[in-house]
mmCIF file as gemmi writes it, N, C-alpha and C atoms, coordinates in Angstrom:
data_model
loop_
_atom_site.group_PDB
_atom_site.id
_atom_site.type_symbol
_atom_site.label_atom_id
_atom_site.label_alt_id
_atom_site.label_comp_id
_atom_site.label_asym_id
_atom_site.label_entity_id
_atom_site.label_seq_id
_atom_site.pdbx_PDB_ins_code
_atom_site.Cartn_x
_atom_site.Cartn_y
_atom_site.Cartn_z
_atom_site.occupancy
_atom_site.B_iso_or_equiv
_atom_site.pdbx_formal_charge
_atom_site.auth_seq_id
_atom_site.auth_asym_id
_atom_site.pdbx_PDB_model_num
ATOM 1 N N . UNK Axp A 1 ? 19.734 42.957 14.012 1 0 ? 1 A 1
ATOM 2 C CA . UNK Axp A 1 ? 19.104 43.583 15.147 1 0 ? 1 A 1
ATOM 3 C C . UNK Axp A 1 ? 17.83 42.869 15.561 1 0 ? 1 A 1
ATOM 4 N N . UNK Axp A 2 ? 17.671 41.889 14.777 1 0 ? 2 A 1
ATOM 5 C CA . UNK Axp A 2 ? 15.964 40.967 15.262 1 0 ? 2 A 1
ATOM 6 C C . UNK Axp A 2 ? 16.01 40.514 16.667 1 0 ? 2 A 1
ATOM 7 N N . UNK Axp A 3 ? 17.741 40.145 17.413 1 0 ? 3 A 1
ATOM 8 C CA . UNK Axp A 3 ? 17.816 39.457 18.712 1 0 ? 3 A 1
ATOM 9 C C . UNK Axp A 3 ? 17.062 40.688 19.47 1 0 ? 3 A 1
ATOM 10 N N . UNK Axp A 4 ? 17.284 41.988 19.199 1 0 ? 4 A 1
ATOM 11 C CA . UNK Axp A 4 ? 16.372 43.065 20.45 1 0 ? 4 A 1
ATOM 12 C C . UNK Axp A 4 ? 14.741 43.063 20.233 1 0 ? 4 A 1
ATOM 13 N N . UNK Axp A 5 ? 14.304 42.598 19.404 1 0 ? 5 A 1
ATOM 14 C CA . UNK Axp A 5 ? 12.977 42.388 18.885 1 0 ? 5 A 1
ATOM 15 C C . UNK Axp A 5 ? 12.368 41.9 20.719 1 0 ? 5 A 1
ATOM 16 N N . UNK Axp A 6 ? 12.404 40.312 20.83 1 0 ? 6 A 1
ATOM 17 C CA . UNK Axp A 6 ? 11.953 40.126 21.473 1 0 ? 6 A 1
ATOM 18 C C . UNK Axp A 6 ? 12.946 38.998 22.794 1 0 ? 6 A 1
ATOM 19 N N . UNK Axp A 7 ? 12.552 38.509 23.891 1 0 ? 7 A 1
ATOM 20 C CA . UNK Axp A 7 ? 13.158 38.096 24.528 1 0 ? 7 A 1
ATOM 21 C C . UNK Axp A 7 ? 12.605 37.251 25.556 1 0 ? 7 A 1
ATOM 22 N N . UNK Axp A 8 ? 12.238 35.9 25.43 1 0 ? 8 A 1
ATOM 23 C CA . UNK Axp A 8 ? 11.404 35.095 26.292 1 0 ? 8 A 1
ATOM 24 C C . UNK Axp A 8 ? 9.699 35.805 26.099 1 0 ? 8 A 1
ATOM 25 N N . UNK Axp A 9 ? 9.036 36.59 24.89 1 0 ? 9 A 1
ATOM 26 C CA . UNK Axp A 9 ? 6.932 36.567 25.126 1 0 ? 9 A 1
ATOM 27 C C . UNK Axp A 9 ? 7.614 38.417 25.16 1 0 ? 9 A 1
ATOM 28 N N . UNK Axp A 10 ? 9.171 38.594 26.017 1 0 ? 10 A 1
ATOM 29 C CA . UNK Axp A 10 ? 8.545 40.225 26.082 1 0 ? 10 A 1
ATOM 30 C C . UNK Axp A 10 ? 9.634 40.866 25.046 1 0 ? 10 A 1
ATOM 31 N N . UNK Axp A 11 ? 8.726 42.126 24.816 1 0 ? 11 A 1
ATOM 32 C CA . UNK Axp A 11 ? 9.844 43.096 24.253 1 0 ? 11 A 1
ATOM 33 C C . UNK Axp A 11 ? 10.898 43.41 25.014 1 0 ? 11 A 1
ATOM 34 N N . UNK Axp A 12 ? 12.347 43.447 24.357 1 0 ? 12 A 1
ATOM 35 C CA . UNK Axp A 12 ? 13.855 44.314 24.869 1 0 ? 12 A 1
ATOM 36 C C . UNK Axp A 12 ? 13.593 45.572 25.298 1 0 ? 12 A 1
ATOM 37 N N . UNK Axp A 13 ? 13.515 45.941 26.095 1 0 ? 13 A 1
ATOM 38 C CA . UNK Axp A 13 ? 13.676 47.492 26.637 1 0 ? 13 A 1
ATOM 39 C C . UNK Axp A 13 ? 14.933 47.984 26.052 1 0 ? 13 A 1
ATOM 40 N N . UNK Axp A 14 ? 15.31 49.051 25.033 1 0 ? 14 A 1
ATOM 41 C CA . UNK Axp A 14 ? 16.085 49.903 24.813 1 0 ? 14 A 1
ATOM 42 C C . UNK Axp A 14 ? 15.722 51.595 24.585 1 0 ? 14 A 1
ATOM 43 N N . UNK Axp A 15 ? 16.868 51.573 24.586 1 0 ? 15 A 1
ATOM 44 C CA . UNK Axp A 15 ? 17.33 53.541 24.738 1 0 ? 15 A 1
ATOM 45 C C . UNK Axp A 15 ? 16.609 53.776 23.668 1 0 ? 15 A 1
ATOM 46 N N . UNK Axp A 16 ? 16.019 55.32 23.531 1 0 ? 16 A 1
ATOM 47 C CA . UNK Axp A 16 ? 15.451 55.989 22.546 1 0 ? 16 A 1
ATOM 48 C C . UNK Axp A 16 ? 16.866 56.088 21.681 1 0 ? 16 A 1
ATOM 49 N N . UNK Axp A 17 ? 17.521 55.905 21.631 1 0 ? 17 A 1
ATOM 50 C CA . UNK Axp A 17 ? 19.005 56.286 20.927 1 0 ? 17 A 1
ATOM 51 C C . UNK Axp A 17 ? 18.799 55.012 19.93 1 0 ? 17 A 1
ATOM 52 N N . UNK Axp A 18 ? 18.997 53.724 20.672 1 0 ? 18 A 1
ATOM 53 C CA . UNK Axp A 18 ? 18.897 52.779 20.358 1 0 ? 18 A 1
ATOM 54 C C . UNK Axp A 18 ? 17.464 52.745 19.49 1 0 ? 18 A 1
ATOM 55 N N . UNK Axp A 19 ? 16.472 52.489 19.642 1 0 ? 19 A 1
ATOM 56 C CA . UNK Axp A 19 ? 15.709 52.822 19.034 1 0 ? 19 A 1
ATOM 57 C C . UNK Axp A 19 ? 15.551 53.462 17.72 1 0 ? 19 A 1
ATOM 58 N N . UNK Axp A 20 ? 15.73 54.545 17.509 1 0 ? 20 A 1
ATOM 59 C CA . UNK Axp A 20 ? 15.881 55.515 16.637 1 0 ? 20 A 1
ATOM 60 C C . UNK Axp A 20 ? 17.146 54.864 15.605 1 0 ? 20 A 1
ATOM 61 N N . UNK Axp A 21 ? 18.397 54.678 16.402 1 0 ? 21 A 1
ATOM 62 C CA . UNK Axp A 21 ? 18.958 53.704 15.445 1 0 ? 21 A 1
ATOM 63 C C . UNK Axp A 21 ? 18.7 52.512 14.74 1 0 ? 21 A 1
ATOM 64 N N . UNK Axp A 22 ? 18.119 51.74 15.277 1 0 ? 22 A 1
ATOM 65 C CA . UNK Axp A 22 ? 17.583 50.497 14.596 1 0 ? 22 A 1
ATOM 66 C C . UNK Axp A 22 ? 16.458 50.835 13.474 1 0 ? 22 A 1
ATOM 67 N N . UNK Axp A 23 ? 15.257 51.466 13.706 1 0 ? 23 A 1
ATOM 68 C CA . UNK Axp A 23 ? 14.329 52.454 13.024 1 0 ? 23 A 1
ATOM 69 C C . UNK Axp A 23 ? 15.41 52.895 11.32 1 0 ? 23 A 1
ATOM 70 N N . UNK Axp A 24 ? 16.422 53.774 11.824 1 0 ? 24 A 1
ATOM 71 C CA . UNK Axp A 24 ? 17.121 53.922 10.657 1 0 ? 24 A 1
ATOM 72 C C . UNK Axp A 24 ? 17.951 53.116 10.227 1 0 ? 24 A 1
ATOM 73 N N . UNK Axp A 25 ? 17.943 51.745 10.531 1 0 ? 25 A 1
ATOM 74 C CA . UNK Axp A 25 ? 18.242 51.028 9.669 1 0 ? 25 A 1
ATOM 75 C C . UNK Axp A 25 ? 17.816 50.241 9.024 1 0 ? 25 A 1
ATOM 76 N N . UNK Axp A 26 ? 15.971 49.469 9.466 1 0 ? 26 A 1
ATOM 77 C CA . UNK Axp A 26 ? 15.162 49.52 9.004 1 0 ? 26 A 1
ATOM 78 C C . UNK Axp A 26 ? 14.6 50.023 7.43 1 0 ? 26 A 1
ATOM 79 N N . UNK Axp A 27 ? 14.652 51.361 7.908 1 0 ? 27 A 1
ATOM 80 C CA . UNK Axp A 27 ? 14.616 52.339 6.43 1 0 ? 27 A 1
ATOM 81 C C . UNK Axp A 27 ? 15.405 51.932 5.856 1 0 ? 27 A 1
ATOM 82 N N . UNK Axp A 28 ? 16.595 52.097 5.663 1 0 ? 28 A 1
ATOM 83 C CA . UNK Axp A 28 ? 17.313 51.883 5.007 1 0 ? 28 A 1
ATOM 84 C C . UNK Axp A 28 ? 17.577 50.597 4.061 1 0 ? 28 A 1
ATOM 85 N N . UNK Axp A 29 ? 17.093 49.169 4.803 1 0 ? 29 A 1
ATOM 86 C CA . UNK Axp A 29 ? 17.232 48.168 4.452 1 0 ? 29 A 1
ATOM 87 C C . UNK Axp A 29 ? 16.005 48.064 3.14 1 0 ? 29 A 1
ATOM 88 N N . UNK Axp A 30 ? 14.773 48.88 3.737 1 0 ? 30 A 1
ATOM 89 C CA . UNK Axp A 30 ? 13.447 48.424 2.951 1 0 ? 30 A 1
ATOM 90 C C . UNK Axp A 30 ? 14.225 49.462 1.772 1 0 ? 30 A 1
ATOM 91 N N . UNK Axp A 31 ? 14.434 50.636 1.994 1 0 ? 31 A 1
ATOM 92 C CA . UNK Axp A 31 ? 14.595 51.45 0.197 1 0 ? 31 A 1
ATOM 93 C C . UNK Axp A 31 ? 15.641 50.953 -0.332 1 0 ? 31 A 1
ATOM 94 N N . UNK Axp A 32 ? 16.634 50.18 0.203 1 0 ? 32 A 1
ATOM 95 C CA . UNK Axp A 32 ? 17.359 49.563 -0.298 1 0 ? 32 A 1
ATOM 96 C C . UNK Axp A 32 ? 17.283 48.445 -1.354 1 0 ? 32 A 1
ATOM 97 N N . UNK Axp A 33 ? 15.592 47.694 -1.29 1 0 ? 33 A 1
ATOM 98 C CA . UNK Axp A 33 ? 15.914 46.739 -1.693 1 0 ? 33 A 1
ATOM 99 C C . UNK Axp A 33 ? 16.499 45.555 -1.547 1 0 ? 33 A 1
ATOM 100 N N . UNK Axp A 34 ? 17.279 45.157 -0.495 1 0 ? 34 A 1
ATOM 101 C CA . UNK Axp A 34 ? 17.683 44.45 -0.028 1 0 ? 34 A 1
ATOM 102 C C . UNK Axp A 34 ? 17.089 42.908 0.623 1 0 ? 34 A 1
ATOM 103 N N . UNK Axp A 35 ? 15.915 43.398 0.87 1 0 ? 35 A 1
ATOM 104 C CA . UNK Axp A 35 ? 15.38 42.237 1.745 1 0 ? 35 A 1
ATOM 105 C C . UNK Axp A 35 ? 13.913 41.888 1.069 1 0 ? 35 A 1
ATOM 106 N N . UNK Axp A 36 ? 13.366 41.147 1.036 1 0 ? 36 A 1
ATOM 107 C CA . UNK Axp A 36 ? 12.09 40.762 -0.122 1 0 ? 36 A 1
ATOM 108 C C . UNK Axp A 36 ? 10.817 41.237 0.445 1 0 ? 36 A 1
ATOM 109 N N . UNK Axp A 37 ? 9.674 41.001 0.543 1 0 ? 37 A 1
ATOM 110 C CA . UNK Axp A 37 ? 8.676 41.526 0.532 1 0 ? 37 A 1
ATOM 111 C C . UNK Axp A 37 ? 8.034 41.428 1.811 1 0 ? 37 A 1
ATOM 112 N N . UNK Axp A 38 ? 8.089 40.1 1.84 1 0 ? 38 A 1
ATOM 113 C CA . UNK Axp A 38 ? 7.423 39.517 3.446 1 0 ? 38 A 1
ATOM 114 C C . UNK Axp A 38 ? 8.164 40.209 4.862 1 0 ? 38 A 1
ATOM 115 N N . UNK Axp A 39 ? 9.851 39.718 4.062 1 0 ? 39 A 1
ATOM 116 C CA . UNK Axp A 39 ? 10.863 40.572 5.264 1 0 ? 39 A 1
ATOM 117 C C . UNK Axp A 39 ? 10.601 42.212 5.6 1 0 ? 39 A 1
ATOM 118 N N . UNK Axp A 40 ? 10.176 42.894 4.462 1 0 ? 40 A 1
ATOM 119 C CA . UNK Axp A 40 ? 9.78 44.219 4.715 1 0 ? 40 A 1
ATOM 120 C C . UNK Axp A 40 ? 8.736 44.743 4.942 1 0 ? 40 A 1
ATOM 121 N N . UNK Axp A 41 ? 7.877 43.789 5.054 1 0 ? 41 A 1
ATOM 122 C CA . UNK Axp A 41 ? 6.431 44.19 5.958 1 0 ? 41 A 1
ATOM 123 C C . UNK Axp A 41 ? 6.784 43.609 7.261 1 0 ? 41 A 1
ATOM 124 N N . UNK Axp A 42 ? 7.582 42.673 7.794 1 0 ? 42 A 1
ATOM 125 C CA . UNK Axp A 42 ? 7.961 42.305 9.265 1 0 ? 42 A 1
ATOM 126 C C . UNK Axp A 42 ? 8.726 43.439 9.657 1 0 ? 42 A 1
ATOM 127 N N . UNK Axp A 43 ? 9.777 44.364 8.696 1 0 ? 43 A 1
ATOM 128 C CA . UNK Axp A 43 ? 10.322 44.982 8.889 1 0 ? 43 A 1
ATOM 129 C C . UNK Axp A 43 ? 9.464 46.717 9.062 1 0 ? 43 A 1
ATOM 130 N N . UNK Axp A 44 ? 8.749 46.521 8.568 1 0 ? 44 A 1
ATOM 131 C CA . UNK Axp A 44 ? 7.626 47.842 8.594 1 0 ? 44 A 1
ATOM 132 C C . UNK Axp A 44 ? 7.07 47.72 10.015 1 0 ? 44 A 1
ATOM 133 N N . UNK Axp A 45 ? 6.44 46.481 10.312 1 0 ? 45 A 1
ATOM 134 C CA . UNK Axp A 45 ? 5.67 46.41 11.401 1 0 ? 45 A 1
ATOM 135 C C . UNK Axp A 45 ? 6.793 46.786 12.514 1 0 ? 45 A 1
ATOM 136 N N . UNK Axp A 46 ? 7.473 46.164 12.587 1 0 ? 46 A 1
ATOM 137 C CA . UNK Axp A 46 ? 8.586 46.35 13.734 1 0 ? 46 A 1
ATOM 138 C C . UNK Axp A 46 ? 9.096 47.925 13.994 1 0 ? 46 A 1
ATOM 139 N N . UNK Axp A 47 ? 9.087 48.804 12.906 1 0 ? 47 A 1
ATOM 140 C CA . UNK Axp A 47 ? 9.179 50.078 13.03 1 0 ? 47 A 1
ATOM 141 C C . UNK Axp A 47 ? 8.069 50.999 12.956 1 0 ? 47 A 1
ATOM 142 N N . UNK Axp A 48 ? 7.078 51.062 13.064 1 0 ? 48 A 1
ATOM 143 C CA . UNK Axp A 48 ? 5.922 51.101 13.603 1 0 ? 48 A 1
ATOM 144 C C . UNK Axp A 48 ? 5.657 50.458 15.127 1 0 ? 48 A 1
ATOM 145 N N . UNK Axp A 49 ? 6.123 49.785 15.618 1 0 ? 49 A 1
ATOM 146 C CA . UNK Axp A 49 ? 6.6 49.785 17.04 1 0 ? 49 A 1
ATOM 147 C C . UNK Axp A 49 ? 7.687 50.316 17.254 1 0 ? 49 A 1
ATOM 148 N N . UNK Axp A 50 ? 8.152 51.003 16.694 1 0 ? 50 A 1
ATOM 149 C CA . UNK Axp A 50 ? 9.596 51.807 17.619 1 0 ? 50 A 1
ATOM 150 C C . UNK Axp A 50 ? 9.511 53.079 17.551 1 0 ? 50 A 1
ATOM 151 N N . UNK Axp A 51 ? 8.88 53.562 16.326 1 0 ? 51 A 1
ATOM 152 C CA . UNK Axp A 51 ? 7.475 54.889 16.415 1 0 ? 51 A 1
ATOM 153 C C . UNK Axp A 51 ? 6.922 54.809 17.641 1 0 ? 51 A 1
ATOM 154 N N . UNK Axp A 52 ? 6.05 53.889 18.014 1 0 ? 52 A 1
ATOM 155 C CA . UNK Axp A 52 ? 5.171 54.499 19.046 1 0 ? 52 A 1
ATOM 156 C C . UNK Axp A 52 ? 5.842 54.434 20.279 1 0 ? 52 A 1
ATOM 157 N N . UNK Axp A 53 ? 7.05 53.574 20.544 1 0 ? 53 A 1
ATOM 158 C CA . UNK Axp A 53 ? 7.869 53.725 21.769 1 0 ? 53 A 1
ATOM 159 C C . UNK Axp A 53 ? 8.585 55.007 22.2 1 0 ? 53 A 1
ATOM 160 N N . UNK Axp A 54 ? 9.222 55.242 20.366 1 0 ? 54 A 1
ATOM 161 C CA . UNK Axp A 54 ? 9.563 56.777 20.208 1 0 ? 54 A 1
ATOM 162 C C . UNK Axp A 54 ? 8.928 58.124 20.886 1 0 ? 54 A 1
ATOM 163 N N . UNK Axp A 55 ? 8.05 57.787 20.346 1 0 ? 55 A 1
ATOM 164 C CA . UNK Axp A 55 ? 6.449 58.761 20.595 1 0 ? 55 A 1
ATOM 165 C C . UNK Axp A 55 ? 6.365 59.007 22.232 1 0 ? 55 A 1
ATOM 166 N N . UNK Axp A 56 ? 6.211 57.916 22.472 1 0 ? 56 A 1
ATOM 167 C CA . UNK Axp A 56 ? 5.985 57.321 24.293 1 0 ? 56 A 1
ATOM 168 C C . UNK Axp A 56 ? 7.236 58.399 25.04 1 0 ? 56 A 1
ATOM 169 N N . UNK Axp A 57 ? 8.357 58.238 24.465 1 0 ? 57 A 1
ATOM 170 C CA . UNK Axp A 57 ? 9.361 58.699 25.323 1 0 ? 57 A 1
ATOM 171 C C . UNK Axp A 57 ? 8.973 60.377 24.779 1 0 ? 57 A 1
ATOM 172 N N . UNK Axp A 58 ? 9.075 60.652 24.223 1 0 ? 58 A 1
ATOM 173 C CA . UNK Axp A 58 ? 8.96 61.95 23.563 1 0 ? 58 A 1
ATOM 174 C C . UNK Axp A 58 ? 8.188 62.585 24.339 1 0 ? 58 A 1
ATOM 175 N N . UNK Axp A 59 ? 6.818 61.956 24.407 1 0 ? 59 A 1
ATOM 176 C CA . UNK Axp A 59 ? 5.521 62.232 25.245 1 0 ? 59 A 1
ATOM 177 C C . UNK Axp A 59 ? 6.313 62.634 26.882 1 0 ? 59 A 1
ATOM 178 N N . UNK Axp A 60 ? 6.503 61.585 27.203 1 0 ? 60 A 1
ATOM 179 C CA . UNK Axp A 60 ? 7.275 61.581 29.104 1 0 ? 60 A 1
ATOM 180 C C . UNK Axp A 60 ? 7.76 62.857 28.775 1 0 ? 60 A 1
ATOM 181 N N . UNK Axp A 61 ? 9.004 62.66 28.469 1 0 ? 61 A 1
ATOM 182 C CA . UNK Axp A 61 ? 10.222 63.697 28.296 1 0 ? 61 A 1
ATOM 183 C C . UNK Axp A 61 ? 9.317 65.164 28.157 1 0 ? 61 A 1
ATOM 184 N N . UNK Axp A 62 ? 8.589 65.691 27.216 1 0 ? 62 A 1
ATOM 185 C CA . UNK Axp A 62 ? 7.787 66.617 27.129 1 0 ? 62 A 1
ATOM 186 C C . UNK Axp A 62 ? 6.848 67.381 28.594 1 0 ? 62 A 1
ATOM 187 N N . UNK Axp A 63 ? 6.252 66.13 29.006 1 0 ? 63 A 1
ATOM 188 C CA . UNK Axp A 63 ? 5.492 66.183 29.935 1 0 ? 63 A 1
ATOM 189 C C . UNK Axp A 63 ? 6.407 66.356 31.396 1 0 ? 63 A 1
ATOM 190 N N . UNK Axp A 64 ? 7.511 65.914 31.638 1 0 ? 64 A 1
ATOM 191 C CA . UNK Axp A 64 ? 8.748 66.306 32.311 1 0 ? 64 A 1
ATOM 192 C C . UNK Axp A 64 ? 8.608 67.838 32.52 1 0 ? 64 A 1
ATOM 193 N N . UNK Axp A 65 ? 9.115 68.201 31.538 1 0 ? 65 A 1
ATOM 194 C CA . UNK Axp A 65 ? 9.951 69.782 31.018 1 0 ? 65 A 1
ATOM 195 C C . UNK Axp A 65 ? 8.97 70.164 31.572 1 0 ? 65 A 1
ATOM 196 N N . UNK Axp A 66 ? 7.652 69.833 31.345 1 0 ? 66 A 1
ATOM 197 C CA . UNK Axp A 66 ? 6.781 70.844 31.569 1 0 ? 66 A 1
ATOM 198 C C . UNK Axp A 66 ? 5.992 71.233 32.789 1 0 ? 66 A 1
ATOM 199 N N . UNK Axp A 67 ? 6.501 69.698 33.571 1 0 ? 67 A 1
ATOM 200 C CA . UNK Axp A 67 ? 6.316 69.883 34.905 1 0 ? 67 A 1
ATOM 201 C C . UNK Axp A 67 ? 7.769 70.546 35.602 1 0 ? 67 A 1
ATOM 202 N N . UNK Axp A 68 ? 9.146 70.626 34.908 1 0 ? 68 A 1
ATOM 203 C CA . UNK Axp A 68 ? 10.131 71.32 35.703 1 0 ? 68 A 1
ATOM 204 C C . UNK Axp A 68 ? 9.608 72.604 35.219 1 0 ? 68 A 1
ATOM 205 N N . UNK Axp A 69 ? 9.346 73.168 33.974 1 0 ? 69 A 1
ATOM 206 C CA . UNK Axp A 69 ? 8.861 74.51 33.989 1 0 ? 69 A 1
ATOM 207 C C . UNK Axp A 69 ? 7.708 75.445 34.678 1 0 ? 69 A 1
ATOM 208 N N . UNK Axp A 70 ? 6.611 74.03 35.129 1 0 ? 70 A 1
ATOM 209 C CA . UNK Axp A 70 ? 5.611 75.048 35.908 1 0 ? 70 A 1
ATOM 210 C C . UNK Axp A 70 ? 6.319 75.151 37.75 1 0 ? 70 A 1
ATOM 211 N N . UNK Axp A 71 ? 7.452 74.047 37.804 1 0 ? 71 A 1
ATOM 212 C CA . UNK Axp A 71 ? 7.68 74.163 39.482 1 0 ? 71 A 1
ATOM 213 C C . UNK Axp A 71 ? 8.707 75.667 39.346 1 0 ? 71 A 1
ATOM 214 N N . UNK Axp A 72 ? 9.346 75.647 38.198 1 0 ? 72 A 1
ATOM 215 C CA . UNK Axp A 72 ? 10.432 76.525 38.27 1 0 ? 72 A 1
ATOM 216 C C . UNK Axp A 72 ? 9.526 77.869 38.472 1 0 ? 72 A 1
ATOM 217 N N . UNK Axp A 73 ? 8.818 78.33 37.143 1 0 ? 73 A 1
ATOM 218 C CA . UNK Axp A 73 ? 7.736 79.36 37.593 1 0 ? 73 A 1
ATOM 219 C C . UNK Axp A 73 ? 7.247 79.73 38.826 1 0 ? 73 A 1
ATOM 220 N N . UNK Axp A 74 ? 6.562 78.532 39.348 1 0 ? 74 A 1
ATOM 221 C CA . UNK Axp A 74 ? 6.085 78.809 40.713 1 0 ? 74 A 1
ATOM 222 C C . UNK Axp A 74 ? 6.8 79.395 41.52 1 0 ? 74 A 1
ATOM 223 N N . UNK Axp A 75 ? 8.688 78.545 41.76 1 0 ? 75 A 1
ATOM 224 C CA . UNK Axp A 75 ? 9.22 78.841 42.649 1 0 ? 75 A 1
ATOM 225 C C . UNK Axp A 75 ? 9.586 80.085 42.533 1 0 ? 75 A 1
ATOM 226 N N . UNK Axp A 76 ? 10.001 80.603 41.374 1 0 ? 76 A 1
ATOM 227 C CA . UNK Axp A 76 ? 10.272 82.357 41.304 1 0 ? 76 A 1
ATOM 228 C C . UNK Axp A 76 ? 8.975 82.91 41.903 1 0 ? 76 A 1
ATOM 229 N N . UNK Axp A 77 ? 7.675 82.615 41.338 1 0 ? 77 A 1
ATOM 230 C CA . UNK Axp A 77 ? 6.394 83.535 42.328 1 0 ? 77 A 1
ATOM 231 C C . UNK Axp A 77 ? 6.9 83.695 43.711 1 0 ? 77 A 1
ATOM 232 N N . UNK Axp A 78 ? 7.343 82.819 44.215 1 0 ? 78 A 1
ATOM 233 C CA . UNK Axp A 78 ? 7.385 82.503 46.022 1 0 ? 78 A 1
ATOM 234 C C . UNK Axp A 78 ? 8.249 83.235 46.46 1 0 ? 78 A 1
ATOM 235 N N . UNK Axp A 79 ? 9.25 83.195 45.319 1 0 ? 79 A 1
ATOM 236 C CA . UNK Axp A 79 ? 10.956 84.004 46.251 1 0 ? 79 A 1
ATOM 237 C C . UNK Axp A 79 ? 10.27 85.943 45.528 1 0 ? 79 A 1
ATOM 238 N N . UNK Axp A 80 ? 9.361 86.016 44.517 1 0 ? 80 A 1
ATOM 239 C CA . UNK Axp A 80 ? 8.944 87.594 44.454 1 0 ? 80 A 1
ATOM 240 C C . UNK Axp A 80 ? 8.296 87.832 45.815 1 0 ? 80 A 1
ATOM 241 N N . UNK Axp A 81 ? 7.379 87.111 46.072 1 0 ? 81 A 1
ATOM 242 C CA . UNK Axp A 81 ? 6.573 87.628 47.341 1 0 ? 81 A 1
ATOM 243 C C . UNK Axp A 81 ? 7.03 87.366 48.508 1 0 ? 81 A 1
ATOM 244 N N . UNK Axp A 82 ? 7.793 86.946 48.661 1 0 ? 82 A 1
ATOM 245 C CA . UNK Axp A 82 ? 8.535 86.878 50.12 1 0 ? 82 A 1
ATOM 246 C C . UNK Axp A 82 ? 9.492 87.8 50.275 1 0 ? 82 A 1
Protein backbone atom coordinates (compact mmCIF):
# COMPACT_ATOMS: atom_id res chain seq x y z
CA UNK A 1 0.00 0.00 0.00
CA UNK A 2 3.20 2.54 0.06
CA UNK A 3 2.17 3.36 -3.93
CA UNK A 4 -1.04 5.50 -2.13
CA UNK A 5 1.45 7.13 0.24
CA UNK A 6 2.46 9.62 -2.14
CA UNK A 7 2.27 10.69 -5.84
CA UNK A 8 4.52 13.23 -7.76
CA UNK A 9 5.48 15.89 -3.82
CA UNK A 10 1.49 15.18 -3.12
CA UNK A 11 -0.47 12.95 -1.00
CA UNK A 12 -3.18 10.23 -2.79
CA UNK A 13 -6.51 11.43 -1.92
CA UNK A 14 -8.49 8.36 -0.66
CA UNK A 15 -11.86 7.28 0.85
CA UNK A 16 -12.16 7.27 4.63
CA UNK A 17 -12.93 3.49 3.92
CA UNK A 18 -9.79 3.29 2.28
CA UNK A 19 -8.06 4.89 4.80
CA UNK A 20 -9.20 3.17 7.76
CA UNK A 21 -8.29 0.08 5.81
CA UNK A 22 -4.81 0.67 5.18
CA UNK A 23 -4.50 2.12 9.02
CA UNK A 24 -5.60 -1.57 9.86
CA UNK A 25 -3.20 -3.00 8.18
CA UNK A 26 -0.56 -1.02 9.34
CA UNK A 27 -1.47 -2.31 12.86
CA UNK A 28 -1.41 -5.28 12.04
CA UNK A 29 1.89 -5.49 10.25
CA UNK A 30 3.73 -3.55 13.33
CA UNK A 31 2.14 -6.26 16.19
CA UNK A 32 2.90 -8.66 13.93
CA UNK A 33 6.35 -8.38 13.90
CA UNK A 34 6.80 -8.62 10.60
CA UNK A 35 8.61 -5.67 9.43
CA UNK A 36 11.85 -4.30 11.46
CA UNK A 37 12.16 -1.28 13.30
CA UNK A 38 12.90 1.59 11.00
CA UNK A 39 9.97 0.09 8.68
CA UNK A 40 7.65 0.49 11.72
CA UNK A 41 8.31 3.86 12.71
CA UNK A 42 7.76 4.84 8.76
CA UNK A 43 4.91 2.72 9.31
CA UNK A 44 3.70 4.55 12.59
CA UNK A 45 4.27 7.87 11.06
CA UNK A 46 2.20 7.12 8.04
CA UNK A 47 -0.72 6.14 10.34
CA UNK A 48 -0.64 8.99 12.31
CA UNK A 49 -1.40 10.69 9.07
CA UNK A 50 -4.38 8.71 8.31
CA UNK A 51 -5.56 9.51 11.97
CA UNK A 52 -5.63 12.97 11.34
CA UNK A 53 -7.23 12.65 7.79
CA UNK A 54 -9.60 10.28 9.64
CA UNK A 55 -10.26 12.88 12.20
CA UNK A 56 -10.63 15.63 9.33
CA UNK A 57 -13.44 13.67 7.72
CA UNK A 58 -15.12 12.78 10.91
CA UNK A 59 -14.89 16.49 11.86
CA UNK A 60 -16.77 17.62 8.18
CA UNK A 61 -19.17 14.80 8.36
CA UNK A 62 -20.13 15.86 12.07
CA UNK A 63 -20.24 19.43 11.30
CA UNK A 64 -22.61 18.44 8.19
CA UNK A 65 -25.27 16.61 10.38
CA UNK A 66 -25.24 19.38 12.34
CA UNK A 67 -25.83 21.89 9.97
CA UNK A 68 -28.74 19.43 8.30
CA UNK A 69 -30.08 19.25 11.89
CA UNK A 70 -30.23 22.96 12.74
CA UNK A 71 -31.90 23.67 8.93
CA UNK A 72 -34.25 20.73 9.60
CA UNK A 73 -35.27 22.31 13.10
CA UNK A 74 -35.66 25.58 11.73
CA UNK A 75 -37.71 24.41 8.90
CA UNK A 76 -40.32 22.67 11.23
CA UNK A 77 -40.35 26.28 13.34
CA UNK A 78 -41.57 27.90 9.93
CA UNK A 79 -44.18 25.27 8.79
CA UNK A 80 -45.54 25.59 13.05
CA UNK A 81 -46.05 29.25 12.55
CA UNK A 82 -47.43 29.54 9.36
Amino acid sequence: MAGKEKKAGKPVEQSFEESMQELESLIERIESGEIGLEESIKAYERGVDLIKGCRGVLGAAEQRVEELSQKLLAEGRDEEDG
